[in-house]
N, C-alpha and C positions, 0 to 999 in steps of 0.2 A: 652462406648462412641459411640453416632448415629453418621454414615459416614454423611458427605454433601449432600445435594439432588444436583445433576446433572441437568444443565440447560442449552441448549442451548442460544449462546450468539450471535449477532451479533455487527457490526462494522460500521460505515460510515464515512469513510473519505471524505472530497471537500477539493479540492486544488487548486489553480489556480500559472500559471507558463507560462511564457514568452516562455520557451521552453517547453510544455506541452505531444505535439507530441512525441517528444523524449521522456520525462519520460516514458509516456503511453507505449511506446514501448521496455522500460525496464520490463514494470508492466506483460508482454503476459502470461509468464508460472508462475506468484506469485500467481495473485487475479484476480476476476473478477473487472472491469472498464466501467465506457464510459466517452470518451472522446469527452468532449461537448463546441467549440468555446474558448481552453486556459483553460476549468477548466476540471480537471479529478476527478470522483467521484467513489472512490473505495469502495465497500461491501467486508464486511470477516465475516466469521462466525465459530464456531467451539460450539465443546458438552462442553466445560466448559470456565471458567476464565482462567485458566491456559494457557489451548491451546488458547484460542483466545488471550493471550497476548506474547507469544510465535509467533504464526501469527503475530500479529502488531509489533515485535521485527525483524522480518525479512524482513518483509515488509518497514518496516523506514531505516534500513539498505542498504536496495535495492534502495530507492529513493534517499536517502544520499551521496552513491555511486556512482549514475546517475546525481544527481547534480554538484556533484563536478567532476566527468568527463567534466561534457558540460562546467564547467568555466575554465575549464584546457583548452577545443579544441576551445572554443567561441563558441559552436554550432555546429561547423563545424565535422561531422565526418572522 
């Protein structure tokens, strides 16, 4: 059996969100970001599938999380 060839993978997520600042501000120690006028556009990258879906498992997590914080406080922290 020939192992998988290993490939580095990247990611791009755009997002756009009424509270985006905020998300953004969850995202600092996940992934790289810029956040640009309400839409945050995140890159992730990793050496395989596996890890970069692992990365996007976390990362969604994280956002998920940050969402539903901000509809719990209105925004307001």
């Amino acid at each position: 059996m020939t192992p998988r060839k290993s490939e580095s993978s990247r990611l791009l997520l755009r997002l756009t969100h009424e509270d985006a600042e905020a998300l953004a501000a969850s995202l600092i120690t996940e992934a790289e970001f810029i956040n640009h006028n309400g839409t945050i556009e995140i890159t992730e990258g990793a050496d395989s599938m596996v890890d970069l879906r692992a990365r996007w498992n976390t990362l969604m997590r994280g956002l998920i999380a940050s969402e539903q914080t901000l509809g719990i406080t209105g925004g307001n922290e």
